[in-house]
VMD Tcl script that draws the C-alpha trace (Angstrom):
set ca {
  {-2.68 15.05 -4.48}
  {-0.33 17.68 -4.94}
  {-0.61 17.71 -8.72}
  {-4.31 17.85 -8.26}
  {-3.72 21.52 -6.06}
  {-0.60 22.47 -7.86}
  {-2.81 21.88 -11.66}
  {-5.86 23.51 -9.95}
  {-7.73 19.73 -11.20}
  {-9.68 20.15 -7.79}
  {-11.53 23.24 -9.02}
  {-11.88 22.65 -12.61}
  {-13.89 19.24 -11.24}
  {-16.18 20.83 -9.22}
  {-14.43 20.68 -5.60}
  {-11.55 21.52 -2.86}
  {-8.89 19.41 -1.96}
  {-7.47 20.34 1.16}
  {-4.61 17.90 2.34}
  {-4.40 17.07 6.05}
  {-0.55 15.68 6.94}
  {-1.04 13.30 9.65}
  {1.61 11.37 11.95}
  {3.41 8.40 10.78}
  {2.36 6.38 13.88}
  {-0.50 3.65 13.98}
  {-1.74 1.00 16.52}
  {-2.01 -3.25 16.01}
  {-5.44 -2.23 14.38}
  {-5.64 1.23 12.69}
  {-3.38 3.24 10.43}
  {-3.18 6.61 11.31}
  {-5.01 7.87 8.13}
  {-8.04 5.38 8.60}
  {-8.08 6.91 12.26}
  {-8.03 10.23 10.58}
  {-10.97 8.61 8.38}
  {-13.22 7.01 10.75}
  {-13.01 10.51 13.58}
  {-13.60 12.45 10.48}
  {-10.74 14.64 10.54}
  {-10.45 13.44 6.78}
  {-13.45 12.79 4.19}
  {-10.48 10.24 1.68}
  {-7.80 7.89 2.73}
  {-6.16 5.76 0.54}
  {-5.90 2.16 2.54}
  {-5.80 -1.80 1.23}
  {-8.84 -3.46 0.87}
  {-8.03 -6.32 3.63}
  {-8.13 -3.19 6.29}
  {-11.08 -1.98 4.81}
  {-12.50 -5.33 5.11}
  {-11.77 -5.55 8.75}
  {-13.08 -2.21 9.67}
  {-16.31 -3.22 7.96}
  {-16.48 -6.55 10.04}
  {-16.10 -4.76 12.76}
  {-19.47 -2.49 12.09}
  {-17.19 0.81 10.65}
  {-19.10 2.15 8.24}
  {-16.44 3.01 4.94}
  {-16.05 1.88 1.72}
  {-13.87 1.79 -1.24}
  {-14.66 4.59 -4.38}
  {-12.30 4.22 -6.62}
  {-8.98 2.42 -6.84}
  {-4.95 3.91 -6.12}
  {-3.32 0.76 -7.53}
  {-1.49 -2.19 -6.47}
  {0.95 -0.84 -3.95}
  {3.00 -3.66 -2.68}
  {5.89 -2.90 -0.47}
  {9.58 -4.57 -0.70}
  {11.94 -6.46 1.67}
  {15.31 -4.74 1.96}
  {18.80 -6.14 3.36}
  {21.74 -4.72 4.03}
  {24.08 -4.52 0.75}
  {26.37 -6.53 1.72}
  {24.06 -9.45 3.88}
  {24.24 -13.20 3.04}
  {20.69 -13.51 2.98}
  {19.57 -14.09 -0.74}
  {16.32 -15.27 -0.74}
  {13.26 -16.46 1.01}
  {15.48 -19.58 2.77}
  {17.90 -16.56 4.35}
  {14.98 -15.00 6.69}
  {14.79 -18.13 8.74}
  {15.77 -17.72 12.37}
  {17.05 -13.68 11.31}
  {14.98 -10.60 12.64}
  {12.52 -9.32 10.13}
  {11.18 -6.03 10.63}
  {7.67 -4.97 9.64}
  {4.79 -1.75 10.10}
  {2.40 -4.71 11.26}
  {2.27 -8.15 11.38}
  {-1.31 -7.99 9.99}
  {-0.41 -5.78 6.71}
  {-1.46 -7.00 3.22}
  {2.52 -7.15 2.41}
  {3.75 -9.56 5.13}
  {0.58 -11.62 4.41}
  {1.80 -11.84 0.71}
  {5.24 -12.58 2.24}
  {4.02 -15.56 4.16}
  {2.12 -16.97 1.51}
  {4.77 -17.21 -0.58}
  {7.24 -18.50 2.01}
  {4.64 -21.25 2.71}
  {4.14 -21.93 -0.68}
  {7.92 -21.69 -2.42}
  {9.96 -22.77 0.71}
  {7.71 -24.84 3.03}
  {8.29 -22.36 5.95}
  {6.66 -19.47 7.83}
  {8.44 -16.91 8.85}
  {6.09 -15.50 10.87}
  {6.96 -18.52 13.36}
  {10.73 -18.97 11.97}
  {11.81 -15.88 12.26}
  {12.37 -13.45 14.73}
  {9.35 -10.85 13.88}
  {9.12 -7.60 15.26}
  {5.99 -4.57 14.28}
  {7.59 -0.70 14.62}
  {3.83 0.47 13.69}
  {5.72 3.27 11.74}
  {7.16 3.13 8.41}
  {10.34 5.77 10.28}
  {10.84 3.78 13.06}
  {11.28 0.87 10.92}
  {13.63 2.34 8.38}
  {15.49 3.45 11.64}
  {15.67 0.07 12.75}
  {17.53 -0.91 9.44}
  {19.64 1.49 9.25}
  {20.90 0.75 13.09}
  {21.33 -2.76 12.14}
  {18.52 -3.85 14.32}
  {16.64 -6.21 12.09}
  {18.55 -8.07 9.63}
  {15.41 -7.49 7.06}
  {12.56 -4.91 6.58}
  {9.52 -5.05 5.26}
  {9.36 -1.40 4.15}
  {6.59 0.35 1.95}
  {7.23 0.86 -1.56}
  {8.32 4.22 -1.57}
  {10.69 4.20 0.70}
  {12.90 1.28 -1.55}
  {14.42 3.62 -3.79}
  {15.39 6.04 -1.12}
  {16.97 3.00 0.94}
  {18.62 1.52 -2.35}
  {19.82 4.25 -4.23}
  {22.78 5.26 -1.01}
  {24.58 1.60 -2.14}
  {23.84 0.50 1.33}
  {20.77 -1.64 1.02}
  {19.48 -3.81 -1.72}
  {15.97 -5.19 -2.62}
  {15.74 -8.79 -1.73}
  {11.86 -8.73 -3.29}
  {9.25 -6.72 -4.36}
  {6.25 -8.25 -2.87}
  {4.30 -6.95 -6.23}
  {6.05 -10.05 -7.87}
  {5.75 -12.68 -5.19}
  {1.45 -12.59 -6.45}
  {2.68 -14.71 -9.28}
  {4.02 -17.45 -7.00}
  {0.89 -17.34 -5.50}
  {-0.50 -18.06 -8.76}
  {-3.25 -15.52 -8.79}
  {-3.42 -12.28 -10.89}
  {-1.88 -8.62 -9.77}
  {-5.25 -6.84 -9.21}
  {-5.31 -3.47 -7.81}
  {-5.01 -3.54 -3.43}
  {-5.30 -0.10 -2.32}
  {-8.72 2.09 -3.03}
  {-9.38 5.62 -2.39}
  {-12.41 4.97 0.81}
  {-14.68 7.35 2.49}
  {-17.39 7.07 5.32}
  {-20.61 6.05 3.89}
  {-22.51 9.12 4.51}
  {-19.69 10.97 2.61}
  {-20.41 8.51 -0.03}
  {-24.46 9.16 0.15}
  {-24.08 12.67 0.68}
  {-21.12 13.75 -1.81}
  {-21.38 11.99 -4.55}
  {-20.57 14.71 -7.15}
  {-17.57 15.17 -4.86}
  {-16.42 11.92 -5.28}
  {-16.91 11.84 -8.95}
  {-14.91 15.13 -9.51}
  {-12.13 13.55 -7.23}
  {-11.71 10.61 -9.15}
  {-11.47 13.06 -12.37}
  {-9.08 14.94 -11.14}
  {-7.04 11.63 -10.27}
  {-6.85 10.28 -13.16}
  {-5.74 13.45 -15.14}
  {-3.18 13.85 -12.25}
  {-2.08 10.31 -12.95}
  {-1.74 11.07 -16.72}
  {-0.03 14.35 -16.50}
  {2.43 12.53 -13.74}
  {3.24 9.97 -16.44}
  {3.72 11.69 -19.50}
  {6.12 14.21 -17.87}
  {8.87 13.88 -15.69}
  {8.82 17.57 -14.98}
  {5.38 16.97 -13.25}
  {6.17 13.92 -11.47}
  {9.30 15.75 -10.04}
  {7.48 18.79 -9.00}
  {5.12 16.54 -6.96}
  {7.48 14.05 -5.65}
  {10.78 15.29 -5.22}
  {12.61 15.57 -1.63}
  {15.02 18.69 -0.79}
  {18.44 16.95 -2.07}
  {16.93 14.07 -3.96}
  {19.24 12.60 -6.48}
  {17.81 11.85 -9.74}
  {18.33 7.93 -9.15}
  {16.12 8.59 -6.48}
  {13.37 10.16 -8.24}
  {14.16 7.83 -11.54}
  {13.19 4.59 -9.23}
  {10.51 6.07 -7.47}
  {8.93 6.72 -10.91}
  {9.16 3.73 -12.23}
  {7.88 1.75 -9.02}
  {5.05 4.76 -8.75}
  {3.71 3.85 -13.07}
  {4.37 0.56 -12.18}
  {1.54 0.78 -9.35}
  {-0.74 3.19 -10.12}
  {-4.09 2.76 -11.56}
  {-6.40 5.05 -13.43}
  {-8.89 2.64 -14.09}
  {-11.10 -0.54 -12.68}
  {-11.95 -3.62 -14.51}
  {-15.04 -5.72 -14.25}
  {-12.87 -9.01 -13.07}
  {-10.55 -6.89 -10.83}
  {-13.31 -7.39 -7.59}
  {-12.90 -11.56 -8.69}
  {-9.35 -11.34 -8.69}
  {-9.05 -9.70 -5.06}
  {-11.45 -12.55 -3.94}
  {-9.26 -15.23 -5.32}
  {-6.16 -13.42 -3.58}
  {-7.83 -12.76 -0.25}
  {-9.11 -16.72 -0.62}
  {-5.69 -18.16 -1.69}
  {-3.90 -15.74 1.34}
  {-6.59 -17.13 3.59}
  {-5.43 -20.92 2.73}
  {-1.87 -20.44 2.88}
  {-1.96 -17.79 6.14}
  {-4.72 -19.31 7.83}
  {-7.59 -16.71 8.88}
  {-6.48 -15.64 12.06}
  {-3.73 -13.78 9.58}
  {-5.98 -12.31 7.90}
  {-8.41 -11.04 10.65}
  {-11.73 -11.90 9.23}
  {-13.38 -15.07 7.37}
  {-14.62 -13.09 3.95}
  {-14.82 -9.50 2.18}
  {-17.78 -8.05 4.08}
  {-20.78 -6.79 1.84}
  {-20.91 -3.12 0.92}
  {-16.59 -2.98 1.13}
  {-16.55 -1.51 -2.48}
  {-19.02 0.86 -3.43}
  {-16.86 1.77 -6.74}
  {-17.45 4.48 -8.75}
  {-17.32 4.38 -12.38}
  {-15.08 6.63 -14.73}
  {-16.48 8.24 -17.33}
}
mol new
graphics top color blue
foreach p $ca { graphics top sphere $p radius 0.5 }
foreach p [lrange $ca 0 end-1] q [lrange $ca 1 end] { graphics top cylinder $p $q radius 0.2 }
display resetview
């Protein structure tokens, strides 16, 4: 988004993008940006397609345009910690955002799968419902494990302190099913029936963001970069940021998200997952041209 304003994309597409900083604190049920979304404080959010899903069960009209990418998250441990894999988070405390995020459902799965267990039972769980808080948490020593977003890995990783124990991005292979995108740009529906020129110059402007971003460091620094930000930082932010993004949506990608949602669903049980099926009308994607 900041490439978009910084590159003036915005106006050469036809619109203004105006960015609207929110809080970092959510509820058991609603991110703070779909919050932002459904009061209509905000016409885009970027948010996974299970929460999307949800809010459509539950009557809220919004849908996905356009996807972000497959942002998966990572579980981080101290440096020096004896936990070294999956076996290591039983009976430990385990930090997540929510216990009903995409991530920890992907976590789950593959516990049940790989190591017969689940941690959401065998291990001592606790939900910050913000990404700081939880950070906070490891850094205090309160949890022995976090589930932390993706973006915040490098930054934890980088001091020495912490290491990576997964990224959930690879755990989709043990769940045998394919690495489709899980995050889409989504707007109300009347934004969608009223706007959609908007929405069509957005997703132009993306995607030439995107490129620019990943043909030159320069611009990916300019748009990313902290105050004091070493360059290992930025360097593994990058490369988990190309390694995620999308510019693009395939004809089987929709297939593939049921097959993940249905394999998640037999491995977590619905009652993880918060709703039965994808609701119709979730996607309403727009095509690139």
């Amino acid at each position: 988004m900041r490439t978009i304003q910084e590159y003036a994309l915005d106006r050469r597409h036809g619109f203004r993008l105006a960015l609207a900083l929110g809080h970092d604190r959510g509820t058991r049920t609603r991110r703070a940006t779909e919050t932002a979304l459904v009061e209509g404080t905000a016409d885009l959010i970027d948010t996974d397609w299970i929460s999307l899903a949800r809010h459509r069960h539950a009557g809220i009209g919004c849908a996905a345009v356009f996807p972000y990418g497959r942002v998966m998250g990572g579980i981080v441990v101290a440096a020096g910690s004896g936990i070294t894999d999956f076996d290591g988070l039983r009976g430990r405390r385990v930090g997540v955002v929510r216990r009903d995020d995409k991530n920890w459902s992907v976590v789950r799965g593959a516990c049940l799968l790989g190591r017969g267990f689940d941690p959401d039972t065998e291990a001592e769980v606790s939900e910050a419902l913000s990404k700081t808080t939880l950070v906070e948490w490891l850094e205090a020593g309160r949890v022995d494990a976090a589930l932390v977003y993706w973006h915040l890995v490098p930054r934890l990783t980088t001091t020495g302190r912490f290491r990576q124990l997964y990224d959930v991005l690879d755990l989709l292979d043990l769940l045998g099913v394919a690495s489709p995108p899980t995050t889409f740009f989504t707007c109300r529906d009347e934004f969608i029936a009223e706007q959609p020129d908007v929405i069509t110059g957005f997703i132009a402007a993306y995607r030439e963001a995107v490129m620019l971003m990943r043909a030159d460091g320069a611009v990916w620094d300019q748009a990313a970069a902290q105050t004091g930000d070493p360059p290992e930082v930025l360097d593994g932010l990058r490369a988990a940021w190309c390694r995620r993004v999308c510019i693009d949506w395939r004809s089987d990608d929709l297939d593939d998200l049921d097959r993940l949602f249905e394999r998640l669903k037999s491995l977590d049980g619905e009652g993880a997952l918060g709703i039965g099926a994808i609701p119709a009308g979730t996607f309403a994607l727009f095509p690139t041209h």
